[in-house]
N, C-alpha and C positions, 0 to 999 in steps of 0.2 A: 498763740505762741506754739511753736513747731521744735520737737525736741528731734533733730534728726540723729538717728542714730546705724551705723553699722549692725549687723548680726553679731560681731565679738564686743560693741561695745552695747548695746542690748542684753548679751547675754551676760558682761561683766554687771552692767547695774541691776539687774535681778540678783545679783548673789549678794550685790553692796543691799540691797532691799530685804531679802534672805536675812545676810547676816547682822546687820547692824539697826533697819527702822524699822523691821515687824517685831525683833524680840523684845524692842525699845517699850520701855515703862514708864513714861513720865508723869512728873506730878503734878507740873504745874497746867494752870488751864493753857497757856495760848501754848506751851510745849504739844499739849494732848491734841489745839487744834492743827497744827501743823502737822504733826501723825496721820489723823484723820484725813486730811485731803493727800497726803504724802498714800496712803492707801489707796484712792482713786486712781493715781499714778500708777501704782503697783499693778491694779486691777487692768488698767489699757495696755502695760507694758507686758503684762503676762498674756493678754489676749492675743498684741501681736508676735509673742512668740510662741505661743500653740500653734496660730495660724501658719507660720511657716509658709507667708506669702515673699514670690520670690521680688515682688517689688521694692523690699524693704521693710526698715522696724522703725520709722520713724511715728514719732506720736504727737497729737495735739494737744496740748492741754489749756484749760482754761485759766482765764484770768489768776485766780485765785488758788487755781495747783501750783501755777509756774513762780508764783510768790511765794507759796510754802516750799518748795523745790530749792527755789533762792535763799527762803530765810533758816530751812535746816540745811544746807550745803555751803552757804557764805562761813565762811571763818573756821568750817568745819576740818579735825583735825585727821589725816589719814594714816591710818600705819606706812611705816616706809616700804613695804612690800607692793603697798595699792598706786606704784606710779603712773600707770595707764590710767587705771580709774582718775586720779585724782586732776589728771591732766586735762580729760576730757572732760569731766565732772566740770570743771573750773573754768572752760571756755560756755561750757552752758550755761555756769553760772550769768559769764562776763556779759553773753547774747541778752539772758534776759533785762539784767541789768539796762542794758543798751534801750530793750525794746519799750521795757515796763516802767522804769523809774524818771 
């Protein structure tokens, strides 16, 4: 699964990553494992934006990122400021959705 992304909307879900699923504290376990691989995420997305290759910031993820991707992003609530985010955010959802389930 192919998370393709622009350079503002890359850049915008680093800050959604930034702000809201690294300071994230959960208690429960399958909460924690969804973190967890939501971190592997983090890790490619921050790679391709160091790398500042001009090809693109789209990322791969495996099986099992692009369901945790799906299962903290489904239903998930956005301030009303994050309209872009939540917009694109939600069509990645719908793709995996599409591809995965």
């Amino acid at each position: 699964m192919t998370l393709n992304l622009t350079q503002q909307q890359a850049e915008a879900l680093f800050e959604v990553f930034q702000n809201f699923i690294l300071p994230a504290k959960p208690v429960r376990a399958k909460d924690k494992l969804i973190i967890m691989m939501l971190l592997k995420v983090f890790r490619k997305l921050r790679a391709k934006l160091e790398a500042r290759l001009p090809r693109g910031y789209s990322i791969t993820l495996a099986p099992e990122e692009a369901m945790a991707y799906f299962a903290y992003f489904d239903g998930y609530t956005f301030p009303p400021t994050m309209i872009y985010e939540k917009n694109f955010i939600s069509a990645q959802i719908n793709e995996i959705n599409r591809q995965l389930f």
